[in-house]
Backbone as CSV, one residue per row, in Angstrom:
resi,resn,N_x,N_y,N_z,CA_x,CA_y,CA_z,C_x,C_y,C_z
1,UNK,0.836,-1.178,0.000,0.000,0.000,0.000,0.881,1.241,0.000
2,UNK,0.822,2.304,-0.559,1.232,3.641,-0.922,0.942,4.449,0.506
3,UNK,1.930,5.084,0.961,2.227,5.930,1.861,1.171,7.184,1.890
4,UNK,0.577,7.594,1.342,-0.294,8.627,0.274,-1.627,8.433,1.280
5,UNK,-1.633,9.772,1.777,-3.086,9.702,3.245,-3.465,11.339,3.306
6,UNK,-4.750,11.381,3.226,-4.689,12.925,3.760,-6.177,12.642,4.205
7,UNK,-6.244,13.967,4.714,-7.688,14.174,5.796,-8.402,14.647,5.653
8,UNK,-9.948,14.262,6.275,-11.192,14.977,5.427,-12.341,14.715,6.317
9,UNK,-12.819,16.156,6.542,-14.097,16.464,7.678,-15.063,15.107,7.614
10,UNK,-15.720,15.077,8.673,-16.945,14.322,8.487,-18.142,14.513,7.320
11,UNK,-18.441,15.967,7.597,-19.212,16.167,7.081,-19.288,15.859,5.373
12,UNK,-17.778,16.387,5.261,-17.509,16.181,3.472,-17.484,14.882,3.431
13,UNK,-16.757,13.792,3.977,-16.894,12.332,3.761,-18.270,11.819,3.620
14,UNK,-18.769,12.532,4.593,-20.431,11.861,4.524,-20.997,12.105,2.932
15,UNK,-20.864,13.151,2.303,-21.101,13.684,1.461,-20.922,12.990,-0.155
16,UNK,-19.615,12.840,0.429,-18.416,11.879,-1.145,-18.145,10.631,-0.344
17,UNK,-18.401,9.991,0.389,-18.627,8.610,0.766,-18.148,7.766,-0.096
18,UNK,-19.347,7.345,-1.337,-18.852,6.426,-2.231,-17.912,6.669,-3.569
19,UNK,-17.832,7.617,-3.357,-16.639,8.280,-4.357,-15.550,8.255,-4.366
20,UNK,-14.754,8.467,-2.353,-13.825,8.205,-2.073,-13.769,7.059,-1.748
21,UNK,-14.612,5.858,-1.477,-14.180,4.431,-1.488,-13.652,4.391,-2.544
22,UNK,-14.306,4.481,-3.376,-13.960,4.108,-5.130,-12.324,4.567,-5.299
23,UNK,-11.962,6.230,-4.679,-10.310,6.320,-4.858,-9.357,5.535,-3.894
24,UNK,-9.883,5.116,-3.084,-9.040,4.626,-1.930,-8.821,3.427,-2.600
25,UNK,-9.753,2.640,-3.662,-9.316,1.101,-3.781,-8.880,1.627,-4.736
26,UNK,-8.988,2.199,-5.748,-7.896,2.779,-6.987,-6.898,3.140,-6.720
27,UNK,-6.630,4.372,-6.211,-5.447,5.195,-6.072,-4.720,4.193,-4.936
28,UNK,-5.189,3.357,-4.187,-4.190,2.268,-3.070,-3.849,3.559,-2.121
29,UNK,-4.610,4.618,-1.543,-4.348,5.737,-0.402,-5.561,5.263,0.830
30,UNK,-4.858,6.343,1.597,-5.631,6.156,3.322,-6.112,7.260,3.338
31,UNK,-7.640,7.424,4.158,-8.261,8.774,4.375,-8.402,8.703,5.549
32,UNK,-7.722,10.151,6.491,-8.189,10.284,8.282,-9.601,10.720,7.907
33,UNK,-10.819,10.204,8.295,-11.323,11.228,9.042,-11.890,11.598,9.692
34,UNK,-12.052,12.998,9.989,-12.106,13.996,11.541,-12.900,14.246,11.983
35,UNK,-13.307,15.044,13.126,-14.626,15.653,13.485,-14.141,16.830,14.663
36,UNK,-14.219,17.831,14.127,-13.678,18.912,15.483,-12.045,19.084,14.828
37,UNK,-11.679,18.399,14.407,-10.386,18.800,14.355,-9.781,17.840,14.662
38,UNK,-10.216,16.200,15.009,-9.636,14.933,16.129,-9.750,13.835,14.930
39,UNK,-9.346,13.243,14.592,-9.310,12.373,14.134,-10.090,10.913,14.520
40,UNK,-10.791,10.279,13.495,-11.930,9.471,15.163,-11.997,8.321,13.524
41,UNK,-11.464,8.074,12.537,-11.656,7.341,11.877,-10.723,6.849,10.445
42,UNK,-10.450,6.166,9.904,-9.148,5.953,8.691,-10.188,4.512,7.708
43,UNK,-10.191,5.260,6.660,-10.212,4.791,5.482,-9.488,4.158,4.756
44,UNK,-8.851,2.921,4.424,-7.952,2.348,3.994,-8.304,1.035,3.085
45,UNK,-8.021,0.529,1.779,-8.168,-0.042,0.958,-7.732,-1.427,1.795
46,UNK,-8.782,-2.326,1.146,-8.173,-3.869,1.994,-7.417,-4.486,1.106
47,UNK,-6.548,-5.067,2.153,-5.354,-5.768,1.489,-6.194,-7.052,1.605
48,UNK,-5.555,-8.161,-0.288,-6.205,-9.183,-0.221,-5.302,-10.591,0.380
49,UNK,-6.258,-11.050,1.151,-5.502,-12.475,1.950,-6.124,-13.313,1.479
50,UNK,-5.358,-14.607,1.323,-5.892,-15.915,0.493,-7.345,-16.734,1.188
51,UNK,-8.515,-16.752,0.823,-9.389,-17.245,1.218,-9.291,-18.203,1.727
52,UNK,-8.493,-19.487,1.540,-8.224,-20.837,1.517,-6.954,-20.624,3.141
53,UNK,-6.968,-21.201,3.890,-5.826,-21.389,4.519,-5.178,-22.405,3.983
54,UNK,-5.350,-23.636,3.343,-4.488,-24.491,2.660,-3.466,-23.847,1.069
55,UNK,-2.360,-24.069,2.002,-1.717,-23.308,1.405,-0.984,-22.044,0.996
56,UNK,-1.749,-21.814,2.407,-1.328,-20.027,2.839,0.020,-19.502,3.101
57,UNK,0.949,-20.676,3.352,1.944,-20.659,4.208,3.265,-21.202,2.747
58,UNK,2.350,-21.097,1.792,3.712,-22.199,0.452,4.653,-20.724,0.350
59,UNK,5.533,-21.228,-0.012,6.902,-21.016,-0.191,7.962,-19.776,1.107
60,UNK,6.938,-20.123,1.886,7.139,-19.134,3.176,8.078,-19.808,4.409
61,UNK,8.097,-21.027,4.144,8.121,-22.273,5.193,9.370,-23.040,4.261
62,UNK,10.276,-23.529,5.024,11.795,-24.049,4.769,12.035,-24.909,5.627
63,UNK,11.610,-26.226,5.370,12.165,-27.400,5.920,13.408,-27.951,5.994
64,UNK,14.490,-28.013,7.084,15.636,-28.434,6.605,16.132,-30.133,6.813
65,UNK,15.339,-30.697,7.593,15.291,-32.633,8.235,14.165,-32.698,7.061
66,UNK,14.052,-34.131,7.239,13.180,-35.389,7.198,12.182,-35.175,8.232
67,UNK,10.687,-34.806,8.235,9.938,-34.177,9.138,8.645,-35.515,9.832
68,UNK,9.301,-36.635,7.988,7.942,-37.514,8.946,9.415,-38.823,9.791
69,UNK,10.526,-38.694,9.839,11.201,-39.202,10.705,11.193,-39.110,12.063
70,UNK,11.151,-40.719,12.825,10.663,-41.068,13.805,11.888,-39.740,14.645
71,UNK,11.518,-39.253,15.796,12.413,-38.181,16.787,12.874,-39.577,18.291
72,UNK,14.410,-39.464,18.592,14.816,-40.083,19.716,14.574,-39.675,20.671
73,UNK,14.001,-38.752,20.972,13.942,-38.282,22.260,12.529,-39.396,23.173
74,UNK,13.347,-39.344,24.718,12.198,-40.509,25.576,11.269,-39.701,25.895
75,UNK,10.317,-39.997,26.042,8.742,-38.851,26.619,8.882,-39.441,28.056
76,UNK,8.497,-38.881,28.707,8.208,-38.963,30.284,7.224,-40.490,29.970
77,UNK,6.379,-40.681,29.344,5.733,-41.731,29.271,5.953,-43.339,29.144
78,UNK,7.125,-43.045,28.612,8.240,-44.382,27.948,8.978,-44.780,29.397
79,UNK,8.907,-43.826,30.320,9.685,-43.869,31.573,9.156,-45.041,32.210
């Protein structure tokens, strides 16, 4: 996402609402906005995450063993 944010009354947001959704997912920018002068809300384009968790994790993950190899270690249970 682009660094690119600026700020905008309530009242005008209320106003251009669906207009500035429409630039926020285009232009990839963030909108504060305000009320009084305070900031009380941020507009920001959603970033897309993979629907599926299978597979979410490929080429992210670096196996360096044999993972379905039996492990030596004794468990308290074997005791």
């Amino acid at each position: 996402m682009k660094s690119t944010a600026y700020s905008i009354k309530a009242g005008v947001f209320k106003a251009k609402c669906l207009d500035l959704m429409d630039q926020v997912n285009e232009k990839q920018i963030s909108i504060t906005i305000t009320k009084h002068g305070k900031a009380v809300a941020r507009l920001v384009p959603v970033e897309e995450t993979p629907t599926d968790s299978f597979g979410c994790l490929k080429d992210r993950i670096t196996v360096h063993t044999d993972i379905t190899k039996p492990i030596d270690d004794e468990w308290e249970v074997n005791q």
